[in-house]
DOFI-108657 format. One record per atom (N, C-alpha, C): residue number from 1; atom name; x, y negated, z negated. Coordinates in Angstrom, 2 decimals. Layout:
BEGIN
<atom resi="NUM" name="CA" px="X" py="Y" pz="Z"/>
...
This chain:
BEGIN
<atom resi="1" name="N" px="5.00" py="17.36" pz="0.68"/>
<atom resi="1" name="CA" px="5.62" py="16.04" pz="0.61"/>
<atom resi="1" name="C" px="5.74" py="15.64" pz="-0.86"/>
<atom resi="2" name="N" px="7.07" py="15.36" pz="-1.49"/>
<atom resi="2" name="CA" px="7.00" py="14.98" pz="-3.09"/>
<atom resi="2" name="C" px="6.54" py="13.65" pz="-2.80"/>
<atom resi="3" name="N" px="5.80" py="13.11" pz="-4.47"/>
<atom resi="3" name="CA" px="5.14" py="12.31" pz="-4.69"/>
<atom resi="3" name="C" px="5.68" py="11.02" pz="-5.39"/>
<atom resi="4" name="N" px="6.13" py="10.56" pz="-4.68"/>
<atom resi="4" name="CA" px="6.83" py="9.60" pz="-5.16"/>
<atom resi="4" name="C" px="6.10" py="8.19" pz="-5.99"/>
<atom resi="5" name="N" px="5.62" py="7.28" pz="-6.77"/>
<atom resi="5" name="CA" px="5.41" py="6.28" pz="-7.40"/>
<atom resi="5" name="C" px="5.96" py="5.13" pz="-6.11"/>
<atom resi="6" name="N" px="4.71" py="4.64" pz="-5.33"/>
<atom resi="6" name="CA" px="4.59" py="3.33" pz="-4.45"/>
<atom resi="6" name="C" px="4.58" py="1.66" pz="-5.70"/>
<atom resi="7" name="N" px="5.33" py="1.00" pz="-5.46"/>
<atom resi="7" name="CA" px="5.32" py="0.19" pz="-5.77"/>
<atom resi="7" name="C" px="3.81" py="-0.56" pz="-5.53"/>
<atom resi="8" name="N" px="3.35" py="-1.56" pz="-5.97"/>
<atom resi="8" name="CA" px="2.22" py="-2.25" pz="-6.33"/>
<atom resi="8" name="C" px="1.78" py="-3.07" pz="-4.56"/>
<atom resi="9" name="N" px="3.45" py="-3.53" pz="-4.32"/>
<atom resi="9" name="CA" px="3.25" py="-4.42" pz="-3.48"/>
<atom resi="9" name="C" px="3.09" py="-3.32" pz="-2.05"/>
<atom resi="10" name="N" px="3.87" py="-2.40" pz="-1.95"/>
<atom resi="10" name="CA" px="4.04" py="-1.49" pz="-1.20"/>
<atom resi="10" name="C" px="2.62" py="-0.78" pz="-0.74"/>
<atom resi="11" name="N" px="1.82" py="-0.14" pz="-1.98"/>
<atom resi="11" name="CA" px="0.67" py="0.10" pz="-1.95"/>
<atom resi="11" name="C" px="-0.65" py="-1.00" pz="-1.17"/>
<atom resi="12" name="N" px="-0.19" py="-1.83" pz="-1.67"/>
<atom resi="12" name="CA" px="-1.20" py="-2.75" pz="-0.66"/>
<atom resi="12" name="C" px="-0.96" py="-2.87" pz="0.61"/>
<atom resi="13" name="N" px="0.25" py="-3.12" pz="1.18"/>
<atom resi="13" name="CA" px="0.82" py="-2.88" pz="2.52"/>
<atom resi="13" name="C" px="-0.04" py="-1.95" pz="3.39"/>
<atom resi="14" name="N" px="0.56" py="-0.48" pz="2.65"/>
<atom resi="14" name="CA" px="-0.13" py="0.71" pz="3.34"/>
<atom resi="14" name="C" px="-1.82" py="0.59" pz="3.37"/>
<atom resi="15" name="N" px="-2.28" py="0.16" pz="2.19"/>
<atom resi="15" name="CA" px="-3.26" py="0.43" pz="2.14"/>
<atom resi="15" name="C" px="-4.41" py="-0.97" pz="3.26"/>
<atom resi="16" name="N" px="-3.70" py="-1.83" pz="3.13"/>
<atom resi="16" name="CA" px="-4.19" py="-2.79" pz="4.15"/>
<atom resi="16" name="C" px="-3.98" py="-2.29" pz="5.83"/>
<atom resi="17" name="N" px="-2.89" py="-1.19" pz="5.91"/>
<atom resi="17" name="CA" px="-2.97" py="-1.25" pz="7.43"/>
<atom resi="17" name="C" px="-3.99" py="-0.33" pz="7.80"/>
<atom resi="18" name="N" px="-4.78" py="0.21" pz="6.99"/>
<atom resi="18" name="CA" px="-5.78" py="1.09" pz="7.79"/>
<atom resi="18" name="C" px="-6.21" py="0.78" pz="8.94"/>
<atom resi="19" name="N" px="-6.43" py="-0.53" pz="9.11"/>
<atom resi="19" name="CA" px="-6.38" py="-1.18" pz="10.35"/>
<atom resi="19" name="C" px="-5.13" py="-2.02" pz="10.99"/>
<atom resi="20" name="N" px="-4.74" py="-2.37" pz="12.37"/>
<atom resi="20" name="CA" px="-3.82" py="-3.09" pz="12.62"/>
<atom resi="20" name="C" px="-3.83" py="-4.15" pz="12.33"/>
<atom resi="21" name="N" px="-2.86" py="-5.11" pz="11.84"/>
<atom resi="21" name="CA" px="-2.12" py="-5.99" pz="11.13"/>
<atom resi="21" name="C" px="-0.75" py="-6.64" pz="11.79"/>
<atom resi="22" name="N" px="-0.79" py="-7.74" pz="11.63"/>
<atom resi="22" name="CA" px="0.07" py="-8.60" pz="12.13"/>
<atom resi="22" name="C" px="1.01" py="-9.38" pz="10.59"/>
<atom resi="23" name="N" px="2.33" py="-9.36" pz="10.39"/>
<atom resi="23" name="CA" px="2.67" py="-9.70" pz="8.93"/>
<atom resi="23" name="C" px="1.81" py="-10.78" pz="8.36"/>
<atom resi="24" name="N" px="1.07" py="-11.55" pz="9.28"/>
<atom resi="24" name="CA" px="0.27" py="-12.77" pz="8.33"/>
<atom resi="24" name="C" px="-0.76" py="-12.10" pz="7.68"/>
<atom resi="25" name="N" px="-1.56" py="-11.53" pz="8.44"/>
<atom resi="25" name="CA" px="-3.12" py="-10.77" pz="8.41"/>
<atom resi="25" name="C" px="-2.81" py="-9.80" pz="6.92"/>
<atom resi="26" name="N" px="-1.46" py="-9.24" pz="6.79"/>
<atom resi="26" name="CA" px="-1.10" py="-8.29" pz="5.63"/>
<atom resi="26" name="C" px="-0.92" py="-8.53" pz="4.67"/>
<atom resi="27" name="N" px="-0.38" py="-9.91" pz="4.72"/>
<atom resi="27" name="CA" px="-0.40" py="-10.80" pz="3.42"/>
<atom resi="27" name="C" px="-1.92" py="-11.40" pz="3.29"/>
<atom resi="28" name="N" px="-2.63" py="-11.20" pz="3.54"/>
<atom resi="28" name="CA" px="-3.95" py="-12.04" pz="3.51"/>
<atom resi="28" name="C" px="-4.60" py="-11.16" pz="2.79"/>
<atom resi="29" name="N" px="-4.65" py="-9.92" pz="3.23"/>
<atom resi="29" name="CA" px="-5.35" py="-8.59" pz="3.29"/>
<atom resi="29" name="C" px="-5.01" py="-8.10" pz="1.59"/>
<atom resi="30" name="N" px="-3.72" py="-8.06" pz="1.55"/>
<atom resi="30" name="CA" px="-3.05" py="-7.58" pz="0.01"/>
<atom resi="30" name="C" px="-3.95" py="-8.29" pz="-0.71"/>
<atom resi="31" name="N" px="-3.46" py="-9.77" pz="-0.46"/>
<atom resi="31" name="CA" px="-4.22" py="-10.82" pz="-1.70"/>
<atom resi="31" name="C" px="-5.94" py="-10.47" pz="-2.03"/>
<atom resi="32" name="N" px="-6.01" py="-10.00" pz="-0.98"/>
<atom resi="32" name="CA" px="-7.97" py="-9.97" pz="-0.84"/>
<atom resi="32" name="C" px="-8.09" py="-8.80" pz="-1.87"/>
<atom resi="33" name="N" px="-7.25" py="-8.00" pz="-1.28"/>
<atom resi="33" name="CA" px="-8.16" py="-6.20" pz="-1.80"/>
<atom resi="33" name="C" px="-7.20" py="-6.41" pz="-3.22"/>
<atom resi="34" name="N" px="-6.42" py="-7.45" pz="-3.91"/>
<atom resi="34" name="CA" px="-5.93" py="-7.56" pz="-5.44"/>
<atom resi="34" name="C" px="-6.63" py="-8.30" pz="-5.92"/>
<atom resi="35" name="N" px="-7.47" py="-8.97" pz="-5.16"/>
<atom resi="35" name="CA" px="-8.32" py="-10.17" pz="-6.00"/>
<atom resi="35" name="C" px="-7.08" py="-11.25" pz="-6.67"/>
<atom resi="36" name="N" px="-5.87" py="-11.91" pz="-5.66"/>
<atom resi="36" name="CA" px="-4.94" py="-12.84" pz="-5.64"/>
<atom resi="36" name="C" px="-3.82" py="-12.19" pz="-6.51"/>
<atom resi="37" name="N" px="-3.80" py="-11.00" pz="-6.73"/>
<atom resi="37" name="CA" px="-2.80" py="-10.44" pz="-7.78"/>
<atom resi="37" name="C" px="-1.20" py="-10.52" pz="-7.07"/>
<atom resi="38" name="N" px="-1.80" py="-9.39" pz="-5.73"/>
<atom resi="38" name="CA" px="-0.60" py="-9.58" pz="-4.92"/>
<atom resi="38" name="C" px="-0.47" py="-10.30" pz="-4.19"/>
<atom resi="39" name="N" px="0.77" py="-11.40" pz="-4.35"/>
<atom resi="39" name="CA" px="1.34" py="-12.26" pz="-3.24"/>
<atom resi="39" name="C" px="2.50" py="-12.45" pz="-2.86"/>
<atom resi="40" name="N" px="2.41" py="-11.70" pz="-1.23"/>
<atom resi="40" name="CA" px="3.75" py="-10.97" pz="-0.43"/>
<atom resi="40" name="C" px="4.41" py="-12.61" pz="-0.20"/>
<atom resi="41" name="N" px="5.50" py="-12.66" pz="-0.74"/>
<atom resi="41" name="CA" px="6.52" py="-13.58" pz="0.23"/>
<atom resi="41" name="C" px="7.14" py="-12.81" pz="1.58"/>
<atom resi="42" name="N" px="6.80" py="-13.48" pz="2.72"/>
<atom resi="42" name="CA" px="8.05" py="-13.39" pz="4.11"/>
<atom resi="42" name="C" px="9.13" py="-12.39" pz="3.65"/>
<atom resi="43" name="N" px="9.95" py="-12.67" pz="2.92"/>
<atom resi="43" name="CA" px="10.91" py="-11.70" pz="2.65"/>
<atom resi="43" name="C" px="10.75" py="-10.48" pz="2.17"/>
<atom resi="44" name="N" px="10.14" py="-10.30" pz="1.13"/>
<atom resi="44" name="CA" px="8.99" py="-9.16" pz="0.29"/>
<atom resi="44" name="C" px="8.83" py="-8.23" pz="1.73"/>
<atom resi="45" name="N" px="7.58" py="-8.41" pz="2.52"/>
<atom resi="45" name="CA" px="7.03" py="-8.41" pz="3.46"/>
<atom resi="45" name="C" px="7.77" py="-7.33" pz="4.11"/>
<atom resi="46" name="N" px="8.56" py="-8.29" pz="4.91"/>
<atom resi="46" name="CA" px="9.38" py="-8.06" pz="5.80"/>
<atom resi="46" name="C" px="10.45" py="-6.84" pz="5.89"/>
<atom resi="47" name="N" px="11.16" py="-7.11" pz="4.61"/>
<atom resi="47" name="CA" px="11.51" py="-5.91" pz="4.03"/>
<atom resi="47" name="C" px="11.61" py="-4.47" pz="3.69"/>
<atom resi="48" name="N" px="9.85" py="-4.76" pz="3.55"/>
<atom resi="48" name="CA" px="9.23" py="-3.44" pz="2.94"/>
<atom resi="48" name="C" px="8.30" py="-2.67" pz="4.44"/>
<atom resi="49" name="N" px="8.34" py="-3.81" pz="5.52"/>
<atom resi="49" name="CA" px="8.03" py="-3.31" pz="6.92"/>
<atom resi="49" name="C" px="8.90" py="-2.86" pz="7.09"/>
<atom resi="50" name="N" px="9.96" py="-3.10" pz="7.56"/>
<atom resi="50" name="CA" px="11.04" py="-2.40" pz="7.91"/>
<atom resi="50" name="C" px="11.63" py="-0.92" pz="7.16"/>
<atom resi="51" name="N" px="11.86" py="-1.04" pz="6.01"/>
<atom resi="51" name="CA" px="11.43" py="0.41" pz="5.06"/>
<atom resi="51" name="C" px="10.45" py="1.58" pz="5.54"/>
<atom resi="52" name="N" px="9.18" py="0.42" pz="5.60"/>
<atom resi="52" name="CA" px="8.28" py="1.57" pz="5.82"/>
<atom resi="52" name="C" px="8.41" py="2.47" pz="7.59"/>
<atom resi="53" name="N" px="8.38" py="1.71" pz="8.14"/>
<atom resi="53" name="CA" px="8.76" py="2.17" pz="9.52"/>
<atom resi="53" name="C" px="9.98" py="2.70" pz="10.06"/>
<atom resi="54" name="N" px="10.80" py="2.99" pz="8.72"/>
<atom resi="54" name="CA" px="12.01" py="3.77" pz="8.86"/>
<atom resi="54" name="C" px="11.75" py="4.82" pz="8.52"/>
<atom resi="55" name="N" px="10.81" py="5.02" pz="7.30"/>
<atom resi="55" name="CA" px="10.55" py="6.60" pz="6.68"/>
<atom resi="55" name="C" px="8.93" py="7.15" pz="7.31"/>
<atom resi="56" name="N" px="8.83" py="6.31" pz="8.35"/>
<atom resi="56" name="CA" px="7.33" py="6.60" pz="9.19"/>
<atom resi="56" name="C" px="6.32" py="6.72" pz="8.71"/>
<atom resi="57" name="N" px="6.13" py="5.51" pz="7.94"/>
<atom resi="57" name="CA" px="4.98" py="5.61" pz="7.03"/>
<atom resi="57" name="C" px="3.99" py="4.39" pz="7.86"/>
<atom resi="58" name="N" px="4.40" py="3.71" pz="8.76"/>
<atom resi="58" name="CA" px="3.58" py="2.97" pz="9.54"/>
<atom resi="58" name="C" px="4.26" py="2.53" pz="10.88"/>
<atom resi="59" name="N" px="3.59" py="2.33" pz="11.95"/>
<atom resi="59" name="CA" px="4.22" py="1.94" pz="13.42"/>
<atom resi="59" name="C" px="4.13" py="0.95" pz="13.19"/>
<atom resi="60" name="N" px="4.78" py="0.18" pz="14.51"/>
<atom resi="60" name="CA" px="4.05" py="-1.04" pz="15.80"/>
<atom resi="60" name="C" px="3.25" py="-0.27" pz="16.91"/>
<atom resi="61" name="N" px="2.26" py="-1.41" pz="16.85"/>
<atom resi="61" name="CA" px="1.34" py="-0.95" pz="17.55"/>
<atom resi="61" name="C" px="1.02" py="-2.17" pz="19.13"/>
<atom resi="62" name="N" px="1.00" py="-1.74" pz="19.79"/>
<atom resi="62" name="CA" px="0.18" py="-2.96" pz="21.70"/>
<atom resi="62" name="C" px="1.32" py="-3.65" pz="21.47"/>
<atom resi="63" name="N" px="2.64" py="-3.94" pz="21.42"/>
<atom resi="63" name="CA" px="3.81" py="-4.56" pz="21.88"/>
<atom resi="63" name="C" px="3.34" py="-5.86" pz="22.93"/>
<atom resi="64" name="N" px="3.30" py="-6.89" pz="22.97"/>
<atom resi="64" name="CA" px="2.63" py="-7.52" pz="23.56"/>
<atom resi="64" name="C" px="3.52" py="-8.64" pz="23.90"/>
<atom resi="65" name="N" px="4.50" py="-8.86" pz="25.05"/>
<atom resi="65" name="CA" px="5.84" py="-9.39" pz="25.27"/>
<atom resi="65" name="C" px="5.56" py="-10.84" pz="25.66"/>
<atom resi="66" name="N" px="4.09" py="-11.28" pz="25.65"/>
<atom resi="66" name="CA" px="3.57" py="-12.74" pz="25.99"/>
<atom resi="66" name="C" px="2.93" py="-13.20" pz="24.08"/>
<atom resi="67" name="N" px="3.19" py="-12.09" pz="23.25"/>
<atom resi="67" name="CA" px="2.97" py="-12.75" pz="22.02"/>
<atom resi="67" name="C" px="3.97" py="-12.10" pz="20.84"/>
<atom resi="68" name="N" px="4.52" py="-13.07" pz="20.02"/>
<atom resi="68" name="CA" px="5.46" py="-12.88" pz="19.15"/>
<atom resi="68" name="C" px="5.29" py="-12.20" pz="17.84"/>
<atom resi="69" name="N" px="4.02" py="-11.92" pz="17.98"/>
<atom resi="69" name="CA" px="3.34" py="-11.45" pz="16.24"/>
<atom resi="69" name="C" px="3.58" py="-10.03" pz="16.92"/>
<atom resi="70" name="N" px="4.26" py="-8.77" pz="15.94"/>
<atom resi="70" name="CA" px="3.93" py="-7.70" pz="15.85"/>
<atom resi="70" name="C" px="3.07" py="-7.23" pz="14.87"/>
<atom resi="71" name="N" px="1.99" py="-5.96" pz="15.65"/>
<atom resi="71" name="CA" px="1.04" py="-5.59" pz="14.86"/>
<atom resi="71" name="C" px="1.38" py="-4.25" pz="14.25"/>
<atom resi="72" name="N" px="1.06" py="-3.82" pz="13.09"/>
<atom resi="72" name="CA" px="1.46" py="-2.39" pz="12.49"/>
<atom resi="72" name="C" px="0.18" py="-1.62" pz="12.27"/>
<atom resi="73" name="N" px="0.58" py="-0.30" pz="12.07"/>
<atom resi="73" name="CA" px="-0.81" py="0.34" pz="11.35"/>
<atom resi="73" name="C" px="-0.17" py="1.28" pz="10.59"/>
<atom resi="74" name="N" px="-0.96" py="2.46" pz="9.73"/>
<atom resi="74" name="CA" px="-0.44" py="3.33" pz="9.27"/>
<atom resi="74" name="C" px="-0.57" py="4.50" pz="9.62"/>
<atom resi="75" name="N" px="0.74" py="5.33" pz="9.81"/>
<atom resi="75" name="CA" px="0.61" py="7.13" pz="10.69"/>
<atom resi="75" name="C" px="-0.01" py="7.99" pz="9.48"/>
<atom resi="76" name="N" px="-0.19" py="9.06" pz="10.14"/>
<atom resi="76" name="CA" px="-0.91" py="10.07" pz="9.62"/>
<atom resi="76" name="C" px="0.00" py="10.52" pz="8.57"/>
<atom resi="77" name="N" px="1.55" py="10.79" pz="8.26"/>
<atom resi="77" name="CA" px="2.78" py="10.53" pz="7.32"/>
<atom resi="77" name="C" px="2.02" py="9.32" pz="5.90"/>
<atom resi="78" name="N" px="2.15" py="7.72" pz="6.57"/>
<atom resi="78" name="CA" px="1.34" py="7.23" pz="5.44"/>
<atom resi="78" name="C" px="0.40" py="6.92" pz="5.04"/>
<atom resi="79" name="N" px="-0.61" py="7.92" pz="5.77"/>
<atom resi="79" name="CA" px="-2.11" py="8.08" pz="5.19"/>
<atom resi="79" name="C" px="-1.83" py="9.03" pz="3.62"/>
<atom resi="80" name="N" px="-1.27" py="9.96" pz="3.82"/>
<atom resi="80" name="CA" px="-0.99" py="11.28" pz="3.14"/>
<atom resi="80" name="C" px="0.13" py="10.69" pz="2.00"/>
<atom resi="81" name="N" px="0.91" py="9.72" pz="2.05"/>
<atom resi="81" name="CA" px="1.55" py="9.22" pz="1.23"/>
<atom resi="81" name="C" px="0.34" py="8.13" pz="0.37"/>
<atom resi="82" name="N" px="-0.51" py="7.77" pz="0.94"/>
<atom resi="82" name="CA" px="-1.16" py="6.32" pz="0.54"/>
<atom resi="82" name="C" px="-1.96" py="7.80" pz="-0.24"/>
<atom resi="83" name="N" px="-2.99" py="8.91" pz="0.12"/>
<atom resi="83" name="CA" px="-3.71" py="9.75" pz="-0.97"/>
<atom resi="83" name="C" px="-2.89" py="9.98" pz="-1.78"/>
<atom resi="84" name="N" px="-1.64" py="10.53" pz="-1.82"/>
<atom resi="84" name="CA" px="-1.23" py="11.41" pz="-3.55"/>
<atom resi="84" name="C" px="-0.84" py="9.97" pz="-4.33"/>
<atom resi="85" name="N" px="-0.58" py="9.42" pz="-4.04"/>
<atom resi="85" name="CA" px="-1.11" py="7.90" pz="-4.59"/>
<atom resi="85" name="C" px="-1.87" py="7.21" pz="-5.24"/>
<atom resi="86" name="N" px="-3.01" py="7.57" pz="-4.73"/>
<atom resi="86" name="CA" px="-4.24" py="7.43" pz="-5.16"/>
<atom resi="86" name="C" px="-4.38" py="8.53" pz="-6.01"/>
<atom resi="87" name="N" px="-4.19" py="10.28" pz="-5.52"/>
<atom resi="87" name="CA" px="-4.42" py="11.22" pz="-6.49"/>
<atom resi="87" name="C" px="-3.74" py="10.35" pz="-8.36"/>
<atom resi="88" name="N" px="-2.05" py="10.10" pz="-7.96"/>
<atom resi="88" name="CA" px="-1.64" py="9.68" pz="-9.17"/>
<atom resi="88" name="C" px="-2.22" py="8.97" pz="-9.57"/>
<atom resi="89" name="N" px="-2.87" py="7.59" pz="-9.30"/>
<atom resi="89" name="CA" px="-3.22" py="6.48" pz="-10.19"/>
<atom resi="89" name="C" px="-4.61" py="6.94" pz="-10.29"/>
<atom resi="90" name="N" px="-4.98" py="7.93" pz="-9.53"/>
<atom resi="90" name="CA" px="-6.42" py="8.66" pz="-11.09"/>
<atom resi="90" name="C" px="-5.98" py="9.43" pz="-12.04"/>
<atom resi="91" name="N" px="-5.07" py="10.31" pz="-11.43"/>
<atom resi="91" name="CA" px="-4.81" py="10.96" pz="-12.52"/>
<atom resi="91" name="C" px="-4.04" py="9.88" pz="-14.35"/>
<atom resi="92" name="N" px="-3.17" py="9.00" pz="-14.08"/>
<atom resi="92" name="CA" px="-3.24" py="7.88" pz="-14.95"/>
<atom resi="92" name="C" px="-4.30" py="7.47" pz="-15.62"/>
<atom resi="93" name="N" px="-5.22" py="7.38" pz="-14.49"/>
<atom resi="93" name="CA" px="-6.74" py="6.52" pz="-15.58"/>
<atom resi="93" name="C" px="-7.16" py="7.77" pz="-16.33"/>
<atom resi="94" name="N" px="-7.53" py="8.87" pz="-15.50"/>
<atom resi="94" name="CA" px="-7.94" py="9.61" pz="-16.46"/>
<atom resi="94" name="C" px="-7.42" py="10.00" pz="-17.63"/>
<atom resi="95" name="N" px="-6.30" py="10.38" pz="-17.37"/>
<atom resi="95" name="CA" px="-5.62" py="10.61" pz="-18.78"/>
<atom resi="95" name="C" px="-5.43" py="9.31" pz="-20.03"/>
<atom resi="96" name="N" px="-5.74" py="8.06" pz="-19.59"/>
<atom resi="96" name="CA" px="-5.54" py="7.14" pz="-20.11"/>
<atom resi="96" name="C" px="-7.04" py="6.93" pz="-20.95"/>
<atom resi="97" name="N" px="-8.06" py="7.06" pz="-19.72"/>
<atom resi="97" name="CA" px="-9.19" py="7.29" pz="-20.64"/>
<atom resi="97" name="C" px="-9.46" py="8.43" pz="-21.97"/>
<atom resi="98" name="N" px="-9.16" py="9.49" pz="-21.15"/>
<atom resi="98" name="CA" px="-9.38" py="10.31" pz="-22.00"/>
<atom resi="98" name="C" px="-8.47" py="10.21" pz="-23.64"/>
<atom resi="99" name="N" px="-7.14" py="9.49" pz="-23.36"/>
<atom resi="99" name="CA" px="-6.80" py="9.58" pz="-25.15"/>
<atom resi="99" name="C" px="-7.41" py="8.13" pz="-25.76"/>
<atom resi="100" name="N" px="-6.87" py="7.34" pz="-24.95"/>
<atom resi="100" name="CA" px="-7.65" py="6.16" pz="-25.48"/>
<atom resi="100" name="C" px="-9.43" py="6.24" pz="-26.59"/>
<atom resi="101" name="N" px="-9.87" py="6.87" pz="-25.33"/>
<atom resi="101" name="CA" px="-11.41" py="7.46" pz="-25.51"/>
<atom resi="101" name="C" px="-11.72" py="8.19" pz="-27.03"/>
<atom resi="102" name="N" px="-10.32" py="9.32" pz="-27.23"/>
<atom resi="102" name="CA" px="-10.43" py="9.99" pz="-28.26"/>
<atom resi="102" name="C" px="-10.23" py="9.84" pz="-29.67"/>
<atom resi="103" name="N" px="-9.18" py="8.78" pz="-29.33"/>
<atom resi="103" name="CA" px="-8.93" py="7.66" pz="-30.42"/>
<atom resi="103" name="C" px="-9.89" py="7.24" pz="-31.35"/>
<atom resi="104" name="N" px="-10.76" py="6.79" pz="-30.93"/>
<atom resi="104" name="CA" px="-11.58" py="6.54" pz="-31.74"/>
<atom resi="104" name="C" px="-12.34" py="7.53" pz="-32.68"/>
<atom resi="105" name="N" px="-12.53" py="8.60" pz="-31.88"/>
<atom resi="105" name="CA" px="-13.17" py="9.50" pz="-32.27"/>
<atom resi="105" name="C" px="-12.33" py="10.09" pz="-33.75"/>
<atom resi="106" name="N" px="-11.67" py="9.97" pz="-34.00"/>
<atom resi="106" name="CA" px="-10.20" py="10.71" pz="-34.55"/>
<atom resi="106" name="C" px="-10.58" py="10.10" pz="-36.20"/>
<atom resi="107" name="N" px="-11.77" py="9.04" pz="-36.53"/>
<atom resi="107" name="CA" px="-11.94" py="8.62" pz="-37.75"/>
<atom resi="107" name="C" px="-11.99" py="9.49" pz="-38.99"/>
């Protein structure tokens, strides 16, 4: 699977549905695990659900025709998208540490 660069807001998405999620609960969830960094507008949101569940990176999940909230989670597709993800943004720090780091050394 190539490795594509997840957007910030996107990344929280996926990474909040490890569990099922309802669009409110996801916006709640983002803000929590950014410490208020990310904050999904409705449209944002919405958007990027629909995206994602086109390229099967997360379902609907218990369809529930006596309640209007749909819940999502993430498939085994964007588990594996959410790791090389994660692989990249270590590989970033590290390399970021490491010249940064050396910098100094360089007197």
């Amino acid at each position: 699977m190539p490795t594509q660069a997840l957007t910030e807001a996107v990344y929280y998405i996926l990474l909040s549905l490890l569990e099922p999620l309802h669009g409110y609960g996801i916006m709640q969830r983002a803000a929590e695990l950014s410490n208020g960094r990310v904050k999904l507008a409705a449209g944002t949101l919405y958007g990027a659900l629909t995206t994602l569940l086109e390229k099967g990176y997360i379902s609907s999940v218990d369809e529930d025709p006596s309640n209007r909230q749909k819940r999502y989670i993430i498939t085994n597709t964007g588990r594996e998208v959410l790791k090389n993800e994660l692989a990249r943004l270590h590989e970033l720090v590290k390399n970021g540490d490491m010249l940064l780091n050396d910098e100094g050394n360089d007197s």
